[in-house]
N, C-alpha and C positions, 0 to 999 in steps of 0.2 A: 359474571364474566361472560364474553362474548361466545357461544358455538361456533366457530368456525364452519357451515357446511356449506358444499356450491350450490350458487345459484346463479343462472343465466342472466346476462346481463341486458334488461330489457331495450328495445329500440323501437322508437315510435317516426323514425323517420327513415326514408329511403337513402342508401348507403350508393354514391354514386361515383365519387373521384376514386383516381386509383389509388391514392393514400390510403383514405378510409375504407377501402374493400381491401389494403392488409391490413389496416391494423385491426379492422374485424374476425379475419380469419386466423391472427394470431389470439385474440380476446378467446375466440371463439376453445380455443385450446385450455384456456386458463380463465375461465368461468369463475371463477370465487379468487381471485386476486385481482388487486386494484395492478392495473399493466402502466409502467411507465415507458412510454415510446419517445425513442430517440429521433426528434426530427434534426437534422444540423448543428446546434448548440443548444438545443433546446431538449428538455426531456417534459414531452405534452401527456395530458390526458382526458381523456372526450368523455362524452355521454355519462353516464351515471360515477364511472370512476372521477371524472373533473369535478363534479357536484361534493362527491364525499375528499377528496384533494383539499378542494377552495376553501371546505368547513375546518378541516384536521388542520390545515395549512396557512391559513390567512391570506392564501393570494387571490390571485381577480381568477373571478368566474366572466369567459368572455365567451363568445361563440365564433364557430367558424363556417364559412359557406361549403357546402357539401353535397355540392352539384345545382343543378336548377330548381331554385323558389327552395330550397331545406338549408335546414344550416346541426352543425350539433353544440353541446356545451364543452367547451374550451379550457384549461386551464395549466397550464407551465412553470416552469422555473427553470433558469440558466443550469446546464449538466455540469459546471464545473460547484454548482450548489448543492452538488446530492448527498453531498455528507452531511451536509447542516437539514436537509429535509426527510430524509430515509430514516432514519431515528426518529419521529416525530409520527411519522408512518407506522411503521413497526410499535413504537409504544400504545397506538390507539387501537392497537388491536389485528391492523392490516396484514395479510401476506401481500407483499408486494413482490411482481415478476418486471424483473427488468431489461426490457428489449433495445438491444442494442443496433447500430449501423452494423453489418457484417462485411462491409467491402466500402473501398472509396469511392465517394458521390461522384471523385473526379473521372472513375475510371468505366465508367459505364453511361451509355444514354438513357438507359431506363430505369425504372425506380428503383430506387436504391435497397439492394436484399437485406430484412432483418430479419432476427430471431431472440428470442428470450436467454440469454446468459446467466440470469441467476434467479433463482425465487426465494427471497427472503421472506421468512417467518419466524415470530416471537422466540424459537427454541431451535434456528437454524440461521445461523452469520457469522461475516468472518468481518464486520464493520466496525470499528472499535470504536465508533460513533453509537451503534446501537449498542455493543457487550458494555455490560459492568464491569471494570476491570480487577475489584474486589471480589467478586464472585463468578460462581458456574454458569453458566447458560446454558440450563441441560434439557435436552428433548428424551422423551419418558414415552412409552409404550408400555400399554395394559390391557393382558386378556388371558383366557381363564375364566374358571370357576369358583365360586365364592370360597372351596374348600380348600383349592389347588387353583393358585394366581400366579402369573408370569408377568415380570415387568423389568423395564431394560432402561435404561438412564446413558445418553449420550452426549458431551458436549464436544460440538465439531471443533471449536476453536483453540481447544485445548487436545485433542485425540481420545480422551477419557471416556472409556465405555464399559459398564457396570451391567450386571444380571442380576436377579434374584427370584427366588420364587418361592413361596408359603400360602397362608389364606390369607383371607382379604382384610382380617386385622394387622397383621405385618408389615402387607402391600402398603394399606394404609400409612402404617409408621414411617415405611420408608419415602412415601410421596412427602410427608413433614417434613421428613429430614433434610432431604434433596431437593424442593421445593424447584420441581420442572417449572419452567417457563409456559415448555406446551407437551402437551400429552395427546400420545396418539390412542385409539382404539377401535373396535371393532363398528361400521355404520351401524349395522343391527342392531348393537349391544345398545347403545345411546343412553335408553329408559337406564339400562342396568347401570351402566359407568356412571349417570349421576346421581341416582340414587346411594350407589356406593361411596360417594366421592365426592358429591355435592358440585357444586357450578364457579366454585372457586379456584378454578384452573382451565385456561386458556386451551380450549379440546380442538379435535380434530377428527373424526371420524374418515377412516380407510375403507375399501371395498372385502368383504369379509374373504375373499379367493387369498388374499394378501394373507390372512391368519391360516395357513397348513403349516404341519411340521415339516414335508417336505421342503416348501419352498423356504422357510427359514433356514434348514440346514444346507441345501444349495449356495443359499445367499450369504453366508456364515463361511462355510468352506472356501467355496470361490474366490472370498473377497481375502480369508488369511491362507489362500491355495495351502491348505491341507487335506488329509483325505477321510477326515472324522475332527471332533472337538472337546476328545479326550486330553488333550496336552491343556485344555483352557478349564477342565474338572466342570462342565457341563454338558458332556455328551448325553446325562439322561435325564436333565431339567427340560424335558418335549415345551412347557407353557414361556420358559426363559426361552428358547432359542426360539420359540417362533416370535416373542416380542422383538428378540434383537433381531431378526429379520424383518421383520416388518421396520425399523427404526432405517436399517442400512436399503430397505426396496426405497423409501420418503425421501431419503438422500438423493440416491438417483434420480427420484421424482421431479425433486427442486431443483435439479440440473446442478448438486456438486458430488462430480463423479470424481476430481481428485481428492483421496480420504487414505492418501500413502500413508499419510502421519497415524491413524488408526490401525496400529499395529499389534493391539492386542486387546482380549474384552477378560474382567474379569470377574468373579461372582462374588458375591457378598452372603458372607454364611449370617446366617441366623445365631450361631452358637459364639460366634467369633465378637459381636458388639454388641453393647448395652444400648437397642435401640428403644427410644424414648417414644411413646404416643406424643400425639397432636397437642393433647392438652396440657402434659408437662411441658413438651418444650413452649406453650406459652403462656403456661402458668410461670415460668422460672424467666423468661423472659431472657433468655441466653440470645435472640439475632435479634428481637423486635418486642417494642411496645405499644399498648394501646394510649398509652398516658405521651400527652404532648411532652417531647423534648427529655425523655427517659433517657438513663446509662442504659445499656446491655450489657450482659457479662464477654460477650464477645470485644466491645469497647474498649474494656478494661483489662482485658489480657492482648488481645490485636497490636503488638510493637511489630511488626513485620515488616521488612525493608523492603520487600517484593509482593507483585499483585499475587504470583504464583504459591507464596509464602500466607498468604493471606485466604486465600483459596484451600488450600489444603490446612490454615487451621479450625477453619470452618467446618471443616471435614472432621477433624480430628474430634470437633465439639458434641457432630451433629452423632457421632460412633464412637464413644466412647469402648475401649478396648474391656474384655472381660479374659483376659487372659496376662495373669502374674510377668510374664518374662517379660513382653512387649514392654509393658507399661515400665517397669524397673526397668527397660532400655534407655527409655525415654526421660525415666529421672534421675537415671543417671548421666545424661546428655545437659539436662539442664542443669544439674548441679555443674558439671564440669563449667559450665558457661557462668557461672554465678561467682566461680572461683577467679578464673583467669579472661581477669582483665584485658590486658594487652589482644590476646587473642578474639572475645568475644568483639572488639572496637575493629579488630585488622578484617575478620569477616563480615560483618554490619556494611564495611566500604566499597569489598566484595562484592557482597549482593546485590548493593544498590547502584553501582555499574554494568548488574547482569538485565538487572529489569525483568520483563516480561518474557523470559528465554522460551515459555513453553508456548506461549503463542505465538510469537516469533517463528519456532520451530514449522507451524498451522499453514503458517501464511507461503511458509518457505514450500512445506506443499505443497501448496495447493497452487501455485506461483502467482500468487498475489502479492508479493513481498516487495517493498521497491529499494531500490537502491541504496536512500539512505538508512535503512530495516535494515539491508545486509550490515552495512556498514556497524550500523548496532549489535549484529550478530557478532562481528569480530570483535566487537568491545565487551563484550558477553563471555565470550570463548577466552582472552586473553585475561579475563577478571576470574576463569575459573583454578587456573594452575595457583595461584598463592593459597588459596582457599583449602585445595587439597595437599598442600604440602604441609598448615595447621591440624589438620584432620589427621594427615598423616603421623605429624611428631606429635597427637595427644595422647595421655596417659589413662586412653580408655581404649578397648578395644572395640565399641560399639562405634565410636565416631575414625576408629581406623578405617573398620568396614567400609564404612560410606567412603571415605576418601579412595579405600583401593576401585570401589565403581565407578568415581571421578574420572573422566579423560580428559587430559590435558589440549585436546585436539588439536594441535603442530600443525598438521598437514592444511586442513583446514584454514588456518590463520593464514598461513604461509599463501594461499592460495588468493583469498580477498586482498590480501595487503598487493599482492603480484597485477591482481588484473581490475582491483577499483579505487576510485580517485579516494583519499583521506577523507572528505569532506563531501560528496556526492551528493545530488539535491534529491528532492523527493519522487519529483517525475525522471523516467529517462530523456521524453523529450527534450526537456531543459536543456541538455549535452553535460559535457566534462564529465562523465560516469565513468568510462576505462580510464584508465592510468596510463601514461606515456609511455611506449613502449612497447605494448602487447600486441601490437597489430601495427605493420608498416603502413598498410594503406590510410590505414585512419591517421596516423602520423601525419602523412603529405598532405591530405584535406585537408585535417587541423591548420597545419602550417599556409596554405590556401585562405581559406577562410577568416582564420584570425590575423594571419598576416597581410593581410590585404590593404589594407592603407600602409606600410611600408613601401611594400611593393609598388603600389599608386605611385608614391615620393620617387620610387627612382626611376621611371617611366617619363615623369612630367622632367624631374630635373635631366635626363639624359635629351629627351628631345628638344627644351627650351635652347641646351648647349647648342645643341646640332643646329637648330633654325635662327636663333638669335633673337628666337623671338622669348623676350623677359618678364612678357606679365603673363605667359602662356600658363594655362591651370585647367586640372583635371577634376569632372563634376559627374553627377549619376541623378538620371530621371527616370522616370516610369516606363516613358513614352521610345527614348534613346538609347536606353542603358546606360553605360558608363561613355564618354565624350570628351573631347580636347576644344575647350576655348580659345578664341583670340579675336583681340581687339582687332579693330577695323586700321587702326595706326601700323598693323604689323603682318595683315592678311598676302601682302605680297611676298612674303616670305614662307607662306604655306604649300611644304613640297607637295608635289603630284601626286602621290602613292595615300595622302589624307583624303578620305570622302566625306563633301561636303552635306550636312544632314539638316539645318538649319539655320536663318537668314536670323538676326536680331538687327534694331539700332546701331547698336553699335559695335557688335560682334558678331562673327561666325562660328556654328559649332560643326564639329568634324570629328569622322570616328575611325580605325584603323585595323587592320587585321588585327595587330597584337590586342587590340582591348579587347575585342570583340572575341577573340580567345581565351582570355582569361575570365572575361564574364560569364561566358559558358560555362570556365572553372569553378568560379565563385557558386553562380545559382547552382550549380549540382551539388557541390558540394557541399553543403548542409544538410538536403536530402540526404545523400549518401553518408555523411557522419551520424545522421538520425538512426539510418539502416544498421550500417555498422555498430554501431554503438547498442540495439536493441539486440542483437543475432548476439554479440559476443557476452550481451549481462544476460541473458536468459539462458544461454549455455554455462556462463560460473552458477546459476539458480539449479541448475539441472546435477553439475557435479555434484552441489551438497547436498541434493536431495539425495544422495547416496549415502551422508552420513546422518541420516532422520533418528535411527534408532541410538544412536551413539548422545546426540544432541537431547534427545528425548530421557533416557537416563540421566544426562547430566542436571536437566531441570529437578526431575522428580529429586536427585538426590540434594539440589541446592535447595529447593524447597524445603527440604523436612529439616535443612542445619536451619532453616532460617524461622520455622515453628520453634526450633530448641531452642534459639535466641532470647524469641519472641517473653519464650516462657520463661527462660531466665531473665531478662531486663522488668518482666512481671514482677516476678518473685523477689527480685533485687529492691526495685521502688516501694512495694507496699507489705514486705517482710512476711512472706512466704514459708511454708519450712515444707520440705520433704516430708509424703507419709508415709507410714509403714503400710507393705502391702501383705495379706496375710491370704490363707484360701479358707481361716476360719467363717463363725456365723457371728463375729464381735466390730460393732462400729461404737469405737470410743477417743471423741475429740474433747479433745483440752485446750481452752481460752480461744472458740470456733468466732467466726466474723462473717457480717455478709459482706464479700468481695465488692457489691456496689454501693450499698446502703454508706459502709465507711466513709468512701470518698464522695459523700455529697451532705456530710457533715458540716456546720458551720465552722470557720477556724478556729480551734483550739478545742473543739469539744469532742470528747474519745469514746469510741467507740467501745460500748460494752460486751466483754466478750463472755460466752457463757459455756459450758459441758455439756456433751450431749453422752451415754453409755446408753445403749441396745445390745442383748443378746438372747440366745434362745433357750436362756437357764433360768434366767432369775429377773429380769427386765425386759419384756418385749416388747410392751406396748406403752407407753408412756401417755398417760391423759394431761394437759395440760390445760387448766382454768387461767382467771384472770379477767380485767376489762379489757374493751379495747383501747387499741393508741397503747398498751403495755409489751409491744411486741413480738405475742405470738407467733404472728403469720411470718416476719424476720425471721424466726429462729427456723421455723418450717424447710422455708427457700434456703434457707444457706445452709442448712446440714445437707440435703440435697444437690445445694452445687457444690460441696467441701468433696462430697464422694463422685460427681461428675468430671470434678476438675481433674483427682485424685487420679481415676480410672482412663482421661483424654493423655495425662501423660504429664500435667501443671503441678508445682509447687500446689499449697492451700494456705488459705488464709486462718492457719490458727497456734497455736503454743506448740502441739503438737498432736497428729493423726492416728491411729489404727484402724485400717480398714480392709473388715473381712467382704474379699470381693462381694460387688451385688449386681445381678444379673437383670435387674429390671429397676425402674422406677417411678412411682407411680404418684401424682397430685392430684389434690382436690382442692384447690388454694384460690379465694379469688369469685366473684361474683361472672356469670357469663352470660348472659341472657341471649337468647335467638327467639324473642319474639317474632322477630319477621319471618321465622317459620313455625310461626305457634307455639311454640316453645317456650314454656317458664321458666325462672331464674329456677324452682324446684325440679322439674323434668329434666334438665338440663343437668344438673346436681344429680341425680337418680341416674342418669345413662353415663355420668361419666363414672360414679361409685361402682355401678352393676359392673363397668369393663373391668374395674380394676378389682374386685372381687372374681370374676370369672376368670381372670389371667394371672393369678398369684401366684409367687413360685417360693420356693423355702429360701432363697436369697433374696427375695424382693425387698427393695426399701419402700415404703409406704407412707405419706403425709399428708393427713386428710385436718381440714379447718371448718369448723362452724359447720360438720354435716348433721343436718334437720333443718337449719334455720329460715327455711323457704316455707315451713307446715306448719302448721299447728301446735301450742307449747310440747301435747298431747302424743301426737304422730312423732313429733320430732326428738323428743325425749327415745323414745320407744323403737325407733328407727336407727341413734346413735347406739343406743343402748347394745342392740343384736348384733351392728358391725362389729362393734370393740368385743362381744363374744364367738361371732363367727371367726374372726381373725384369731383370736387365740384359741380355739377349740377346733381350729384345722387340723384335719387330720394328717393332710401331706407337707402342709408350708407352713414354720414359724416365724411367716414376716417379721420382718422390724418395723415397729408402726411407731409414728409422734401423731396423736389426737389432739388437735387444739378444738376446746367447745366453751360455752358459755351454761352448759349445762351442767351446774356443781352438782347433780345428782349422779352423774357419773364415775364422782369421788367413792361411790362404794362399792364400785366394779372393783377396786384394790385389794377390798376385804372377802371376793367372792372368786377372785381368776388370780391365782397364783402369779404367773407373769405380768401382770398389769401393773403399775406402779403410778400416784399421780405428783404431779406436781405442780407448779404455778409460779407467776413472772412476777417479782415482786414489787410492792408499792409504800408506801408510806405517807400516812394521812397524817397532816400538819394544819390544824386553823380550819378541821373540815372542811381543808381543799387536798387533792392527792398528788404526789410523788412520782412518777415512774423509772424506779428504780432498775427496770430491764433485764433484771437478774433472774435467771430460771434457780427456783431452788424446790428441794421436798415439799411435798403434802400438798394440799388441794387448796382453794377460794372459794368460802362460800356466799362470796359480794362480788355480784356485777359493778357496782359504783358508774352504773349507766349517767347517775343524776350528774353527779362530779365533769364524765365527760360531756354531757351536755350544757353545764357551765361554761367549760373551756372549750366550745364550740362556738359560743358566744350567745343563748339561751337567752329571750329575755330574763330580767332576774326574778321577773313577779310569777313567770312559771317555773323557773328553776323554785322559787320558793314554795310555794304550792306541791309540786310536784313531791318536796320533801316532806312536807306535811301529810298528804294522803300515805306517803311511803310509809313511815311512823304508823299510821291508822291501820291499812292493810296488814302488815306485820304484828302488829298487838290484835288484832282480830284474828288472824293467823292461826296466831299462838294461842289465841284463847280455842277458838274449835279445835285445832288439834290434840290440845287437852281433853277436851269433852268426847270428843271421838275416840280416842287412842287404845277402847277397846275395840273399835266396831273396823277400823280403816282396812284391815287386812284383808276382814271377808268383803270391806264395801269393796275395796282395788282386785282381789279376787274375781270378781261378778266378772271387773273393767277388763282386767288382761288376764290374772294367772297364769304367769309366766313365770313370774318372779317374784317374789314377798319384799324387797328390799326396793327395788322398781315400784313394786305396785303400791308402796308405800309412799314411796317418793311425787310417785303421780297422782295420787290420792290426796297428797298435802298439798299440790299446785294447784289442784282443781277446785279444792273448799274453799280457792281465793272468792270466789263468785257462787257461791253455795250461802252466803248472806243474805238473811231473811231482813235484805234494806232495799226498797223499791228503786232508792239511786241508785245505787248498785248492780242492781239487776238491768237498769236501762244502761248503765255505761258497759256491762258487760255485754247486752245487746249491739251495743254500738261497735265494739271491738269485734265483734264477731261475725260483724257484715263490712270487715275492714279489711281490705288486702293490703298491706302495709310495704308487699313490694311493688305495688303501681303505685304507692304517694310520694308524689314529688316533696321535696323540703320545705316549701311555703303550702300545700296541702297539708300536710303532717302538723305544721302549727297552728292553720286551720281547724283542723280536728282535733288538739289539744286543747285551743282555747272553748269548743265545743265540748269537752267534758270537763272546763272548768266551767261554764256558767253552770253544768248541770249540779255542779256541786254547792252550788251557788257563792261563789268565789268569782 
């Protein structure tokens, strides 16, 4: 992803008209934004910015002359076209500053003054061309020390502004969670912040003067004029208030100094959410996947009538609640909505009347808002009163609450309906925006104006009467204004008091004091309804901006009915049930589902549901065997989203729940490679294990698959072996662990760790082809049936046969050393590890596969051994199988 840093914008040519000596000394201000200059109708851009324009943009690279013998590169688009190209802009990475006319061409001789009115960037608009209107667009500041980190999350178009501060694991989680647009930080820092944070976010480095705690708390205070930031419970997070300083200095920066609607910031506790690392949330794959055309579990619960509703249950996914009351708020909200019908469909219509109210609010702000916005506003406000009178008469006192914060805003309505038209167009210039009424003088223009060809009619027909003259008609040119015709048959009847203005064939035209008065009337008055009509809608913008906090609350609170909806009409479609929430250390689900997996079943084929019991008496860790394609990694992810969802506030997908809160959660699910930072599918496996062993806590849920299977049979054994004993022989936390491995030697950690317990997904082998039965039951698997799934992979069959044959041979060889050895293996596996007698046993029996005194053998074990089997592609891999079948000589 792109750095954002300035850089001066080169010129290889002499700068000599007076246009381009300003738009140079505006450039010259704003060095790392591509500048779009208003010339007339046109929004231009020159020299290096036109070049990167023409590429992003698809229009002509032209050049313009610029002065004697120079010329610069040229490039444009119509202004009334900047919503369809500002977005195209902004996504490629661009800050773009856009300089506007600041006075009429008409009213001045000399060139016309500009100035920069707004500077858009990736995590700073109020363009709903450029905002997702499903999600945040939030600009993030980070700085700090690796130990003690401050970082501040704002999204302007919504008023939304968050604090927090921990170490830089935290930081981390919450940069996941929030997924800034663009992040600010310290210039200095650079090295540091990508290192920590990698290049996959849209950066921006600040001058380091910007990072004091003074000037954060100045900027803080100032902007909420209080006289400390103890009312907002961050007066001593020094690393949070200089981030959100520094967020509120960039605003200003970018020239949007109205930020009324920013009426409160607040902090994000550590203790208060179940935040998730990077790699769960895309190991579980809850916003995004790597797999073309994937559900998400956001997908599949997301019924939200409103962008704002939508938004915060993103929210609700990405922060999961760790606190009993909250969450039983919330399921009890949705159960009320699962029951009553009537009610849940009268709010649904509600909502989806209110629309976007919290942006709405943004723009009202900031007076960006246009007229038919307001107009939306009142349809908003008028859609809120039914809503709170359901709230009010329901039979829970959680969704009373909400209703008694509802305001019905009267005043308000009362005010739009009084001074704008029903129907009002988008621009004010267009006209008809007040309402009849509100203003006399606009009255009598209007009337002017639009009644003008009536008027015309009794002008021509009063004076035809008078003069007798009958084909007399009234006509309007450029050149004349408005004028009286008459044929040449009837010119002797044209009174004295008409001045002659032009001679034709066959007629004369003639113009008179009265038109000539009323034309004055006419041409002004359009101006002046244009005035009028601006002055009186930006003072109704200005009223309401007095009810910002009032309008603000009502969003936030339609929002969260309409998360509760969202999750009842879930839970209603795909049969949901309420879970028990407990503050025990027991997570026990009965006939559990994965929420996506279900609904992407073939029709008619059901979904098998299975139990999952963890606790920290008698089952904590659960080893599970099996092939694959038998489910595992399924049941992984969905006991993990049954407790995410559980915890967000959602029904779950299963018979029924107990779930003793958990404060953390932690995956290993899923192949991830970053080779393109050197990084191996095993490195990569190691640093995300190592996190989640150093950050365990005694409420952790833990679900780790296939860890070793990146090393060595040898290493890898030996590495699952010590997690599944580090994890239960902790001294301070008895995770709840589910192990999914292919390592059936791990089936006698059961007999050795008291909490351990194994089990396996069951199969059933039919015609020596297998079953997947899907069913988690007791006890362990000691058959991969590797050979089975690579039949049903589609194998040719003369190695699937083969391969069965050596399998047979390997295992009756097996079994024959292990016999002959079976007194010696202990102290041979003693020498290897001594760790474990049971282990060392176990890896002592894997190893004597290749311990055959058979010269084929010992070459195919050669071969194996200079084989990294996670760089072979699929057609290598069969490559190298039929290479150790000629060895065999097969």
């Amino acid at each position: 992803m792109a750095q954002a840093e300035p850089s001066k914008t080169k010129s290889t040519t002499k700068v000599e008209t007076p246009l381009m000596k300003q738009y140079m000394a505006i450039k010259d201000r704003y060095p790392d934004a591509l500048l779009l200059f208003r010339v007339g109708d046109f929004y231009e851009t020159f020299g290096e910015d036109a070049i990167k324009a023409a590429g992003i943009l698809g229009i002509v690279l032209t050049k313009r002359a610029n002065g004697a013998a120079t010329y610069v590169e040229l490039a444009g688009f119509p202004h009334h076209s900047l919503d369809t190209y500002l977005p195209k802009l902004v996504r490629a990475g661009q800050r773009v500053a856009i300089c506007d006319q600041l006075e009429d061409p008409k009213l001045t001789k000399t060139i016309v003054k500009r100035g920069v009115t707004e500077l858009i960037t990736p995590g700073v608009s109020y363009n709903d061309k450029v905002l997702d209107h499903k999600n945040n667009t939030f600009l993030a500041c980070v700085t700090g020390i690796a130990q003690v980190m401050g970082i501040a999350f704002l999204d302007v178009s919504t008023g939304e502004f968050y604090v927090a501060q921990g170490n830089k694991a935290y930081i981390d989680k919450l940069m996941a969670s929030f997924k800034p647009r663009e992040v600010l930080y310290p210039k200095p820092d650079k090295k540091n912040f990508l290192s920590a944070f990698g290049d996959g976010y849209y950066s921006y480095g600040l001058e380091d003067w910007v990072f004091t705690l003074q000037f954060g708390r100045e900027h803080l205070t100032k902007h909420f004029n209080t006289v400390s930031l103890k009312g907002f419970g961050i007066e001593d997070w020094d690393w949070g208030v200089i981030a959100a300083g520094a967020v509120l200095h960039y605003l200003a920066d970018t020239q949007h100094d109205k930020v009324k609607h920013i009426n409160a910031i607040s902090r994000i506790e550590e203790e208060q959410y179940l935040v998730l690392d990077k790699f769960t949330a895309r190991n579980l794959e809850l916003f995004g996947s790597n797999n073309d055309n994937a559900k998400t579990l956001i997908s599949v619960i997301d019924r939200t009538s409103s962008p704002m509703g939508s938004r915060l249950l993103k929210r609700w996914l990405a922060l999961p609640l760790k606190d009993i009351a909250p969450i039983e708020r919330r399921h009890a909200g949705v159960l009320y909505f699962t029951q009553q019908d009537e009610v849940l469909r009268s709010c649904i219509n509600g909502i989806e009347q209110i629309g976007d109210l919290e942006r709405l609010v943004s723009k009202l702000a900031t007076a960006k808002i246009s007229p038919k916005e307001v107009a939306q506003l009142k349809r908003a406000l008028k859609a809120i009163g039914p809503i709170r009178e359901r709230l009010l008469a329901a039979d829970l006192a959680s969704l009373n609450e909400l209703g008694l914060k509802l305001n019905a805003c009267i005043g308000p309505i009362e005010l739009i309906e009084k001074e704008l038209q029903d129907d009002p167009p988008f621009l004010v210039q267009k006209g008809n925006v007040v309402a009849q009424g509100v203003n006399a003088e606009l009255d009598e223009l209007r009337a002017i104006a639009y009644s003008g060809k009536d008027y015309l009619n009794q002008i021509q027909q009063r004076e035809s009467a008078a003069t007798g003259i009958s084909s007399l008609k009234i006509a309007y040119n450029s050149v004349f204004g408005y004028y009286l015709e008459v044929t040449n048959s009837h010119k002797d009847k044209v009174p004295t008091t008409w001045i002659r203005k032009q001679t034709l064939t066959n007629a004369e035209r003639y113009i008179t004091e009265e038109l000539k008065v009323y034309e004055e009337k006419i041409m002004g008055a359009e101006e002046r309804i244009f005035s009028l009509e601006t002055q009186i809608f930006n003072a109704l913008v200005l009223k309401l901006s007095n009810e910002l906090g009032t309008f603000q609350q009502n969003a936030t609170i339609i929002a969260q009915v309409d998360c509760l909806i969202s999750l009842a009409l879930a839970a209603k479609e795909h049969h949901y049930v309420q879970p028990r929430m407990t503050n025990d250390y027991v997570l026990d689900i009965k006939g559990g589902r994965h929420p996506v997996i279900e609904l992407q079943l073939p029709h008619g084929e059901q979904y098998v549901s299975n139990d999952v019991h963890l606790d920290q008496v008698e089952q904590q860790i659960i080893v599970i065997t099996g092939p694959n394609m038998a489910g595992k990694s399924a049941l992984l992810r969905q006991t993990a989203l049954i407790v995410l969802m559980a915890q967000m506030g959602s029904f779950v997908p299963a018979d029924a729940a107990h779930i003793g809160l958990v404060d953390k959660i932690f995956t290993r699910v899923g192949a991830s490679d970053n080779l393109s930072s050197g990084e191996s599918t095993f490195m990569v496996e190691m640093n995300e294990t190592a996190s989640i062993l150093n950050n365990v806590s005694d409420r952790s849920l833990i679900l780790l698959d296939e860890i070793g299977r990146g090393t060595s049979t040898y290493d890898g054994i030996s590495i699952a072996w010590a997690i599944v004993e580090y994890l239960h022989n902790h001294p301070k936390a008895k995770a709840k662990t589910l192990f999914a491995t292919h390592y059936h030697e791990l089936n006698d950690l059961a007999g050795q760790l008291e909490r351990v317990k194994n089990y396996t997904i069951a199969i059933k082998e039919v015609d020596n082809k297998i079953l997947f039965l899907r069913k988690l039951i007791a006890g362990g698997s000691e058959h991969s049936f590797g050979i089975h799934v690579a039949q049903m992979a589609g194998m040719p069959k003369s190695v699937i046969d083969r391969a069965g044959v050596l399998l047979k041979e390997l295992e009756k060889n097996r079994s024959e050393i292990e016999s002959r050895q079976s007194n010696k293996l202990g102290e041979i596996a003693g020498t290897s590890i001594g760790a474990n007698p049971v282990l060392d046993q176990k890896l002592g029996s894997q190893l004597s596969f290749f311990q055959l005194n058979d010269p084929v053998l010992e070459q195919i074990r050669d071969e194996l051994a200079m084989t990294d089997i996670n760089q072979l592609s699929p057609l290598e891999a069969l490559v190298k199988l039929n290479k150790l079948k000629q060895l065999t000589g097969g």
